[in-house]
N, C-alpha and C positions, 0 to 999 in steps of 0.2 A: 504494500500500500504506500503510496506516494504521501509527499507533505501534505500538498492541497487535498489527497483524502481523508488524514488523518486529521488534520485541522475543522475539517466540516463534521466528523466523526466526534467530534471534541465537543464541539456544538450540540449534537445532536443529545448527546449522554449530559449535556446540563439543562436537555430540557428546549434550547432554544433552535428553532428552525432551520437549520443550512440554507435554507432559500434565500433567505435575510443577503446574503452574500453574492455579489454580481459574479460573474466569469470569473477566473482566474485570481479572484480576491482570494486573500485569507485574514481570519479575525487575529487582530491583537487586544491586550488588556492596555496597552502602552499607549503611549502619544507620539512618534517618530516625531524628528523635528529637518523639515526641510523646506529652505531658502538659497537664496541666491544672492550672497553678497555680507553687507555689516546688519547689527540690528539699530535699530532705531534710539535711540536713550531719549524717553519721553517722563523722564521725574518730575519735570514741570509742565503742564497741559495747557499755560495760560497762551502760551500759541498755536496749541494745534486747531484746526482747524479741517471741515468738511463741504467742499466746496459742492454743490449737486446745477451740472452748467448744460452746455448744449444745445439740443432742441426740445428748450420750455420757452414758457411764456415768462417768468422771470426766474433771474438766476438765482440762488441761497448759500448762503456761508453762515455755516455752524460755527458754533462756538463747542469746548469740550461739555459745557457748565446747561450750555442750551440742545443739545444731544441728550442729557441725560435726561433735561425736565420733559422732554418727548415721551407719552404712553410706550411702558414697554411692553413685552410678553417674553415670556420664558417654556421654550420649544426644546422637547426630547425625540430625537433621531437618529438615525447610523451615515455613517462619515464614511469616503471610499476614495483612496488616495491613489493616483496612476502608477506608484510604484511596487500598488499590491497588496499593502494591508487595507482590512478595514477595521472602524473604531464601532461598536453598536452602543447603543442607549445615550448619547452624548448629549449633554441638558448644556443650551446656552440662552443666555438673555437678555436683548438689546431690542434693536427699533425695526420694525418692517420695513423693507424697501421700498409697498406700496404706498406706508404712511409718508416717509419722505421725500418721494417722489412726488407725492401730491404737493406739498406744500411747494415746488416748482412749476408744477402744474404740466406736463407732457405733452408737445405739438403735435398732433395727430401724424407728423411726419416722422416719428421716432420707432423705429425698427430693430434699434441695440444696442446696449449701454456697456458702457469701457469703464472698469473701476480700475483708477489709477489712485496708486501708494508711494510709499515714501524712496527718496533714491531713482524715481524716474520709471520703476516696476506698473505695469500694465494686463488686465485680463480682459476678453471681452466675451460674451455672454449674448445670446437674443433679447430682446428686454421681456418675452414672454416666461421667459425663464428664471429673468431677477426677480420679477414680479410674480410668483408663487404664495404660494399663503406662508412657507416656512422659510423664504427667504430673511433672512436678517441684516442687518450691522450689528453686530454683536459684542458685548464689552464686558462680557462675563464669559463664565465657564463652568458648570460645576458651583455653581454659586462664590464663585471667586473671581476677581478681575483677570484679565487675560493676562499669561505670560508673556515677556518679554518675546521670546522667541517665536509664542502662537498668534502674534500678530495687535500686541497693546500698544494704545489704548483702544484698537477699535479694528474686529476687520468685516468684512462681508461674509458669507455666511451661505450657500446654495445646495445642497446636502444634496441633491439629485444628481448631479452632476460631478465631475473628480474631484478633487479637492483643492487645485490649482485655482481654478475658480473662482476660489474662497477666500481672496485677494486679504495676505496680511496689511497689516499698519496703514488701513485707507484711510487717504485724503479727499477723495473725487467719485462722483458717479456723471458721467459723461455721457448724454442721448445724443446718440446720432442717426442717419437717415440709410446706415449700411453695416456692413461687415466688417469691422477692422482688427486685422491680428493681434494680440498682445504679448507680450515679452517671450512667452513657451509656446506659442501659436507661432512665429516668425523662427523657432529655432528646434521644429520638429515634433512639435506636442499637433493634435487634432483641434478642428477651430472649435469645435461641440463641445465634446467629451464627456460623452454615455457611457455611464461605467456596464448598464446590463447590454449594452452593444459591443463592447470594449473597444471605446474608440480612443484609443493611449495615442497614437501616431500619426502622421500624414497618411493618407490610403488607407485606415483604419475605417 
């Protein structure tokens, strides 16, 4: 019996589903941690900022103080990273993307939004897709503020899709009227990425 059987196998003997689990995934209890680049040092928040631009009808800049007094809700899901683990039950707590996005109000011309983070980092997304009921920006974890390295003070949140997606340390949510690749989409990642497709690659 292979890893990937045993692993599902593992699953199965505590009770919880192996379905739960896209293609070629396997579960961890862990948090792998992957980036590209330095982390961010954000001990003072009195500058960050979340810009929401593009194509709306007016633009928005958050504040960290004015982010938080936004409705939140706190959403439990399973997490599936292209490099093959998955996380299940993973409880985070921050703002909808639909709620945020309203408050910029969406031009009937906007067909996909680009979350851009810190260091010039980039993901881009369908906007049918940010806009999900379990979409978030999320600034919690497990009822604890996010780690340094999972993307604090704040990152985006798409649990359908790989994990990439899930844009650490955002600054920006960007509608636009197209397609545009972002940082892993430009250097061999898939532009979607469906994990129950396993669309990890270019021609995936």
């Amino acid at each position: 019996m292979g890893f990937f059987d045993r692993n599902r196998k593992q699953l199965e003997e505590r009770g919880i589903d192996p379905a739960r689990l896209p293609p070629g995934q396997y579960f961890t209890e862990r948090f792998p941690v992957l980036h590209v680049g330095d982390v961010p040092d954000w001990r003072d928040l009195a500058t960050w900022s979340l810009r929401i631009g593009g194509l709306v009808e007016q633009e928005v800049t958050l504040t960290w103080d004015e982010l938080l007094a936004l409705p939140a809700v706190e959403l439990t899901f399973d997490i599936h990273c292209v490099t093959k683990w998955s996380k299940l039950d993973t409880t985070w707590t921050g703002v909808p993307v639909t709620q945020l996005l309203a408050l910029a109000r969406p031009l009937p011309a906007a067909t996909h939004l680009v979350s851009h983070a810190d260091f010039g980092y980039a993901a881009n997304t369908p906007l049918a897709d940010a806009t999900v009921e379990n979409a978030l920006v999320a600034y919690r974890y497990g009822g604890e503020p996010l780690a340094p390295e999972h993307g604090y003070p704040a990152r985006l949140v798409i649990p359908h899709l790989y994990f990439w997606k899930s844009t650490k340390w955002l600054r920006g949510l960007e509608l636009l009227d197209e397609d545009r690749p972002g940082f892993w989409e430009q250097n061999g990642y898939h532009l979607y990425g469906d994990p129950w497709r396993e669309q990890r690659f270019w021609g995936d």
